[in-house]
MDAnalysis code that builds the backbone (N, CA, C; Angstrom):
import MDAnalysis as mda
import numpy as np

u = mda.Universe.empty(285, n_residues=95, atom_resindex=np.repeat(np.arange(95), 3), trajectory=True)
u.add_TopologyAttr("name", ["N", "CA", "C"] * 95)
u.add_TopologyAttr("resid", np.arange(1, 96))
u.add_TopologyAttr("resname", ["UNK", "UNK", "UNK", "UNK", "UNK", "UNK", "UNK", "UNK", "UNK", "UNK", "UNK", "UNK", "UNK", "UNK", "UNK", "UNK", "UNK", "UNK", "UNK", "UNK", "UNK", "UNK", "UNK", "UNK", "UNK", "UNK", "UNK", "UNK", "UNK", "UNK", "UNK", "UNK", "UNK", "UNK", "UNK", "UNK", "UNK", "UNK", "UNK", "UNK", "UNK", "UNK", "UNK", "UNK", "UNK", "UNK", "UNK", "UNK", "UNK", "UNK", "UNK", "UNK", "UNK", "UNK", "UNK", "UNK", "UNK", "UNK", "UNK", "UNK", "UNK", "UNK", "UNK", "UNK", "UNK", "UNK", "UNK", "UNK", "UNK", "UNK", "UNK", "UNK", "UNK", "UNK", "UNK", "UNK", "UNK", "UNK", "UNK", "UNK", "UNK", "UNK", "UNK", "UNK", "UNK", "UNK", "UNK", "UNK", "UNK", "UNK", "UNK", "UNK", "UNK", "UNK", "UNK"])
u.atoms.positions = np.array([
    [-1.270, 8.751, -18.433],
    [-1.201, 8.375, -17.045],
    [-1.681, 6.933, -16.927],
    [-1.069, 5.889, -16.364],
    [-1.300, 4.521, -15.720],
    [-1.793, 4.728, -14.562],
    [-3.064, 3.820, -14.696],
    [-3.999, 3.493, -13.293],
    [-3.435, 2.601, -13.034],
    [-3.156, 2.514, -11.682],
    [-3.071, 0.825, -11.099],
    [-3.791, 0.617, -9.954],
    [-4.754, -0.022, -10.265],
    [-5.658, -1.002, -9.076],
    [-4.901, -1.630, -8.164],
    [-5.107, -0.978, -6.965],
    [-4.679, -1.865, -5.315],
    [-4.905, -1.421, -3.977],
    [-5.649, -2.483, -3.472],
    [-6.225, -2.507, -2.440],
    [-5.271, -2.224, -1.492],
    [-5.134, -1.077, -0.454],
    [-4.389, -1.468, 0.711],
    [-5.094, -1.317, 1.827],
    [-5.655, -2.320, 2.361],
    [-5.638, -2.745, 3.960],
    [-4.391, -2.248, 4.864],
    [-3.499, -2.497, 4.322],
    [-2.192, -2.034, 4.945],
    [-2.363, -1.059, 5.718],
    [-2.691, 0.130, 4.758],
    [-2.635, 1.746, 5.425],
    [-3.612, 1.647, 6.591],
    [-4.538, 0.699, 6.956],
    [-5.687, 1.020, 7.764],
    [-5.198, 0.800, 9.220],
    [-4.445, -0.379, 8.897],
    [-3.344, -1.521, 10.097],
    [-2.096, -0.639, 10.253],
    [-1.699, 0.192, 10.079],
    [0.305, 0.606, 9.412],
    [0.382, 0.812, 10.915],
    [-0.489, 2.393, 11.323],
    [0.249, 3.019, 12.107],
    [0.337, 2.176, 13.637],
    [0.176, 0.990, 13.658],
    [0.338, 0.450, 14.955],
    [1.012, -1.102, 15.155],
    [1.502, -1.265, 13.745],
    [1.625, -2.229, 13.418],
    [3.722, -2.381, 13.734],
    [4.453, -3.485, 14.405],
    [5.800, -3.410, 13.930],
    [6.426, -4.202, 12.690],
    [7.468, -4.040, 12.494],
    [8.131, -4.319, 11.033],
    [8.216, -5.981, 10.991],
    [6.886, -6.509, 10.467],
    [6.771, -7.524, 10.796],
    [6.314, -7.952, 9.148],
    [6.549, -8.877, 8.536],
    [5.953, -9.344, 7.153],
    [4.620, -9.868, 7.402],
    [3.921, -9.245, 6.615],
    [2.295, -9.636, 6.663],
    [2.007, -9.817, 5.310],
    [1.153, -10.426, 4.964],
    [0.299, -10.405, 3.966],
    [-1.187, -10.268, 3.468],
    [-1.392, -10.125, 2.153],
    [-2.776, -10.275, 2.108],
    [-2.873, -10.327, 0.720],
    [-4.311, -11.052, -0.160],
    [-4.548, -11.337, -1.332],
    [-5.612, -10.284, -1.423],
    [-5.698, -9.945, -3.011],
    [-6.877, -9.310, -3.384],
    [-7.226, -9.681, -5.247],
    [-7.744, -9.858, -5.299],
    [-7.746, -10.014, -6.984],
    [-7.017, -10.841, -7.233],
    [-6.403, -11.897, -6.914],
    [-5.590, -13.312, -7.259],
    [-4.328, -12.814, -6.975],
    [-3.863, -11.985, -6.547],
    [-2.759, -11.446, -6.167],
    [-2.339, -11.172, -4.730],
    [-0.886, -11.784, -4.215],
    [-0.930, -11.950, -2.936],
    [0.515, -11.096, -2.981],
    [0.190, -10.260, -1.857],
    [1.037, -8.698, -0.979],
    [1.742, -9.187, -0.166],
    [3.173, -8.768, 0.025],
    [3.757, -9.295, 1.389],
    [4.762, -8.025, 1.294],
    [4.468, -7.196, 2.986],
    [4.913, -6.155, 3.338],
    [5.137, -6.026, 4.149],
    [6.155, -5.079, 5.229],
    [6.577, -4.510, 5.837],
    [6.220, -3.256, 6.461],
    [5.986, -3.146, 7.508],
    [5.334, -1.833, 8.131],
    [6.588, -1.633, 9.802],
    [7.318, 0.101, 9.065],
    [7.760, 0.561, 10.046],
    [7.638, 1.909, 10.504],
    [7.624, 2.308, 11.565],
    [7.261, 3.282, 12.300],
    [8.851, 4.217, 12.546],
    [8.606, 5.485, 11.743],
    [9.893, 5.889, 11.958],
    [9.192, 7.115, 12.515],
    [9.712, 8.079, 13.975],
    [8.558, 8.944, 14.251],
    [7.623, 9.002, 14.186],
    [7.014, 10.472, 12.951],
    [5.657, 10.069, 12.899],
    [5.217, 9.936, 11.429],
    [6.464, 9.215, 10.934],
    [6.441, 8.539, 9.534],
    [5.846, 7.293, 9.586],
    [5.153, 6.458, 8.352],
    [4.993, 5.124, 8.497],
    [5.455, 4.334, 7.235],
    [6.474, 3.624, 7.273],
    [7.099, 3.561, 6.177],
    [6.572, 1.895, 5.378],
    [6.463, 2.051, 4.723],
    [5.440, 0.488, 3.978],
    [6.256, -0.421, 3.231],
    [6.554, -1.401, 2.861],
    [7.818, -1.706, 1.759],
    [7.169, -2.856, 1.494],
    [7.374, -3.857, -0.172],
    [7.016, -5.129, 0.084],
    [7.586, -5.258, -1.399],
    [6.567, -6.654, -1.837],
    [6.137, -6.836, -3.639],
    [4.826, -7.674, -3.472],
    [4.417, -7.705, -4.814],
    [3.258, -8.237, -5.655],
    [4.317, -9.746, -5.489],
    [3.945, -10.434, -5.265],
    [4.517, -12.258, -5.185],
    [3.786, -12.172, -6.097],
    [3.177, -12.084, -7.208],
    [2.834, -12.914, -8.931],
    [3.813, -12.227, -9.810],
    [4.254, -10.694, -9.769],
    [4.520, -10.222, -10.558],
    [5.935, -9.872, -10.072],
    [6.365, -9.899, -8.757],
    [7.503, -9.883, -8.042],
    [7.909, -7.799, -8.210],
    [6.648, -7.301, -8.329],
    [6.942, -5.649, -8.318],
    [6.633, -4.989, -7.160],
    [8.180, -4.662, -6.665],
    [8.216, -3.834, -5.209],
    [7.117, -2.896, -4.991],
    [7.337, -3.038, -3.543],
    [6.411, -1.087, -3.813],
    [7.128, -0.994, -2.307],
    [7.154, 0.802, -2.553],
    [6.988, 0.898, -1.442],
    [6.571, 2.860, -0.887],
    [6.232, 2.806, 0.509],
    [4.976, 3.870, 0.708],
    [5.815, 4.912, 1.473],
    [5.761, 6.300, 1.982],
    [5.680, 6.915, 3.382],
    [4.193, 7.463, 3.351],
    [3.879, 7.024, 4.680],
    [2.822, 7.525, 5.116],
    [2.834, 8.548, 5.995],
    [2.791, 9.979, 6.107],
    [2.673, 11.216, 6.281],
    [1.766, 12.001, 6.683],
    [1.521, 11.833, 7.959],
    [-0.351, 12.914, 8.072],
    [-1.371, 11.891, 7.103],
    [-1.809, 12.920, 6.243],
    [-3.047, 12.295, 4.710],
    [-2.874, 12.094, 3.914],
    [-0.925, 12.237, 3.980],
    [-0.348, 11.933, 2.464],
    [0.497, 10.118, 2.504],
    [0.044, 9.991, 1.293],
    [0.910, 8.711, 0.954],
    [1.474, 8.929, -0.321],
    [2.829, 8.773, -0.250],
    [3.484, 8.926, -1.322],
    [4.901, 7.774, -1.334],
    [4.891, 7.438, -2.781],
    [5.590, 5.870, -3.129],
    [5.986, 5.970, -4.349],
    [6.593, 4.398, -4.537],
    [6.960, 3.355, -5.845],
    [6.133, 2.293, -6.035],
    [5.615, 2.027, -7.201],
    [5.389, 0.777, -7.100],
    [6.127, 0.426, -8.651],
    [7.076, -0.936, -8.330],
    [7.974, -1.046, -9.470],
    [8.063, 0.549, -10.254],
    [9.040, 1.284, -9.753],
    [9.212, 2.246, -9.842],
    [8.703, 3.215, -10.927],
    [7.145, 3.059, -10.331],
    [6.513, 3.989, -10.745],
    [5.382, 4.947, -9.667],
    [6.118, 6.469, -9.398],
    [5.471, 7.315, -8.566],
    [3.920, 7.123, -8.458],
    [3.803, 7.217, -7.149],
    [2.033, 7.140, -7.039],
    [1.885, 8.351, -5.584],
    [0.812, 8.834, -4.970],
    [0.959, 9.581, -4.794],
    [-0.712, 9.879, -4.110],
    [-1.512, 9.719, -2.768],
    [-2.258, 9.874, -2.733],
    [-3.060, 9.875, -1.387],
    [-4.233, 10.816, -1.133],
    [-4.482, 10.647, 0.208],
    [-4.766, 9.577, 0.920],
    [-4.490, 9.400, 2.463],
    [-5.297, 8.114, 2.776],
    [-6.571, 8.405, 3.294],
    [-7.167, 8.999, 2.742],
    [-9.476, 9.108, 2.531],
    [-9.397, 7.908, 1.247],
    [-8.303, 7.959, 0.376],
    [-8.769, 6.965, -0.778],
    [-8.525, 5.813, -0.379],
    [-7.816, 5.484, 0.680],
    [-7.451, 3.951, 0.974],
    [-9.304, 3.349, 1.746],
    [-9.329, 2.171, 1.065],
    [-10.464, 1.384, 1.302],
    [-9.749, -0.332, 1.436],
    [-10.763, -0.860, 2.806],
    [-10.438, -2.198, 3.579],
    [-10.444, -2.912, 1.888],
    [-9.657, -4.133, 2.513],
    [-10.012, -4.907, 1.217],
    [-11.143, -6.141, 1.607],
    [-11.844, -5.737, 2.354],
    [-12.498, -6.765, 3.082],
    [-13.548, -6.853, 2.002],
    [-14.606, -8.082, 1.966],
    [-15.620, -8.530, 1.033],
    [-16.295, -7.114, 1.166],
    [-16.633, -6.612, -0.223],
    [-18.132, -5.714, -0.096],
    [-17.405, -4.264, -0.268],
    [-15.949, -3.955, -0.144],
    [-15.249, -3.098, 0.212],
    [-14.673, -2.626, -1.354],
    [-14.859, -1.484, -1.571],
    [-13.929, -0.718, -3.278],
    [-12.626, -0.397, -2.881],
    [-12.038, -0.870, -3.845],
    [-11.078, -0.662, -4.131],
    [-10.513, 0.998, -4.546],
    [-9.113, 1.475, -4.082],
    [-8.798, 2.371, -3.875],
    [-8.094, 2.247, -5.715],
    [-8.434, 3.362, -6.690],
    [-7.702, 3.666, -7.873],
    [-6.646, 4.348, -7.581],
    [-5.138, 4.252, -7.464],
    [-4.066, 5.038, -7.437],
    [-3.298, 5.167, -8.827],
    [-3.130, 6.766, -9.269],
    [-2.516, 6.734, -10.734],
    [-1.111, 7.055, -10.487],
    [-0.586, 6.452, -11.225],
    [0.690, 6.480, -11.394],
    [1.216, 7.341, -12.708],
    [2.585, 7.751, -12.030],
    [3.243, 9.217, -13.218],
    [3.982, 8.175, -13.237],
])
């Protein structure tokens, strides 16, 4: 199993947010995503700008489930943590 380290702030902002490109850096690495509201889906889409690897989310009730460069990830949002100074980082493993 592959861990991949990443912060999403995203999920904290999604559900009120429209399909607007935002960004944010964490670890020398800068996010640029998409947040849309389909019902009471929240759908996430973007890439890693260093590494140019998509991802993308539905957010579901407590479930988040995705790609990132198409690799399944899969996980509640209790694990999502701010990426703000002082703040841990959320471990998501990937199948």
């Amino acid at each position: 199993m592959t861990k991949t380290l990443i912060a999403f702030s995203v999920l904290a902002a999604a559900v009120a947010q429209p399909a607007l490109a935002e960004t944010f850096t964490r670890d020398g690495s800068t996010y640029t995503y998409t947040v849309e509201k389909q019902g009471k889906v929240t759908l996430i889409s973007g890439r890693i700008e260093d590494t140019k690897q998509p991802f993308r989310f539905r957010v579901s009730g407590t479930r988040v489930n995705g790609s990132i460069d198409g690799r399944w990830v899969s996980f509640s949002t209790r694990d999502v943590v701010s990426s703000k100074p002082g703040a841990q980082a959320a471990v998501i493993a990937a199948r």
